[in-house]
RODO-2510 file (C-alpha; in nm, 4 decimals, decimal comma):
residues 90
     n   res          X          Y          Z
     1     x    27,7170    18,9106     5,0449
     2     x    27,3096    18,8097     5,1943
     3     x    27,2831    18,6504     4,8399
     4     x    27,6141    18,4025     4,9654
     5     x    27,4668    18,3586     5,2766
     6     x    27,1295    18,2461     5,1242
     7     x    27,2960    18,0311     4,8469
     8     x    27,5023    17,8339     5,1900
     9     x    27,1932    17,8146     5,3951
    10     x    27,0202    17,6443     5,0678
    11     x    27,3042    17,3569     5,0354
    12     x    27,2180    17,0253     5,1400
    13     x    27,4859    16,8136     5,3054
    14     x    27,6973    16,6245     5,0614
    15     x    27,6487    16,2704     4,9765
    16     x    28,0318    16,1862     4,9774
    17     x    28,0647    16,3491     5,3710
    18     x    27,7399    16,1332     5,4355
    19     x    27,9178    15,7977     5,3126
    20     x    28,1906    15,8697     5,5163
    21     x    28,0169    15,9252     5,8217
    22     x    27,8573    15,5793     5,7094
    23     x    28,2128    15,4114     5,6396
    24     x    28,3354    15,5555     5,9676
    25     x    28,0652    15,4137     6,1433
    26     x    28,0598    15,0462     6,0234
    27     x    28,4289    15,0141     6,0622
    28     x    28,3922    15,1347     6,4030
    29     x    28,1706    14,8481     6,4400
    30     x    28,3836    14,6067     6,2624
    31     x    28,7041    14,7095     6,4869
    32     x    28,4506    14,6552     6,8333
    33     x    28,3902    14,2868     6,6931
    34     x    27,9815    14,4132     6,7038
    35     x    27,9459    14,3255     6,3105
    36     x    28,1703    14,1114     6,1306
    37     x    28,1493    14,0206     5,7210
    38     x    28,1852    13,6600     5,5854
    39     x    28,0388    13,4474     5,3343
    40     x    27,8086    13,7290     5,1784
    41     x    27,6622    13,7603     5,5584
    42     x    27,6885    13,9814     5,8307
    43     x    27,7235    13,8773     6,1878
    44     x    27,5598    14,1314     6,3789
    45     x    27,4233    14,1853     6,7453
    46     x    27,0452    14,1912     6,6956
    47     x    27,0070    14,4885     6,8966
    48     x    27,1805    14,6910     6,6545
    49     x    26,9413    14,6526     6,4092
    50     x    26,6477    14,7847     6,5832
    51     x    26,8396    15,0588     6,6943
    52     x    26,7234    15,4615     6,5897
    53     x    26,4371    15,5858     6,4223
    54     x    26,4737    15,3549     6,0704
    55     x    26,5753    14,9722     6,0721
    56     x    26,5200    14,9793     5,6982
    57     x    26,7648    15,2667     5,6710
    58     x    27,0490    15,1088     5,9026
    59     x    26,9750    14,7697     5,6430
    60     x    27,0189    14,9468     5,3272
    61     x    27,3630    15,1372     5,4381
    62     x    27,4883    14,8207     5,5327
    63     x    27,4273    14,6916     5,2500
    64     x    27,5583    14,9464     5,0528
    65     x    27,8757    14,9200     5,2644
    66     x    27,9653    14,5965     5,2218
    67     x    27,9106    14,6277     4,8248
    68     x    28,1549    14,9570     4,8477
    69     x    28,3935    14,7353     5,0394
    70     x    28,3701    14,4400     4,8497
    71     x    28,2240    14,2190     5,0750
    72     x    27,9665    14,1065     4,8185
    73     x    27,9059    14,1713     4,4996
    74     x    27,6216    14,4242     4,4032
    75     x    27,2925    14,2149     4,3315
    76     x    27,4206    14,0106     4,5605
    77     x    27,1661    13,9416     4,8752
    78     x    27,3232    13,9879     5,2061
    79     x    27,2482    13,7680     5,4433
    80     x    27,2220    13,9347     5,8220
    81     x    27,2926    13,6775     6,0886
    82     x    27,2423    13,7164     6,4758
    83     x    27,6173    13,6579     6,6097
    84     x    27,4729    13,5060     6,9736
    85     x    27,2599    13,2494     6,8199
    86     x    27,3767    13,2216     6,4190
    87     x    27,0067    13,2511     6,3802
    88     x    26,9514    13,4312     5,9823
    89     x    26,7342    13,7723     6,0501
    90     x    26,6828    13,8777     5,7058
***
């Protein structure tokens, strides 16, 4: 039984509950009108991109989101576009 309870406190958290945490999240976004895909770009609020610990990070999974919804097609660059000012961030 301690050799169970070593073997669960070893076990990292799955990749497929992490991407749907990360699915949840953007569509929660999408539904508040705070991001919106079109035209292999993403109209987002500017503050949400600077907010937590890792821009980079928050870049990558929503890039990796719109490729898993088909928003773009993988190799594809996504363009990231302020929604006030439809200024291009990145």
């Amino acid at each position: 039984m301690s050799s169970l309870k070593k073997l669960k406190a070893k076990q990292k958290k799955k990749p497929v509950s992490n991407a749907l945490k990360l699915v949840l999240f953007f569509n929660k976004l999408e539904k508040q009108n705070l991001i919106e895909f079109k035209n292999n770009a993403v109209y987002i609020y500017r503050v949400l991109l600077t907010l937590g610990d890792k821009p980079q990070l928050f870049e990558q999974n929503l890039y990796s989101y719109a490729v898993s919804t088909g928003f773009i097609k993988r190799g594809d660059q996504l363009k990231i576009i302020d929604i006030e000012t439809d200024a291009v961030i990145k």
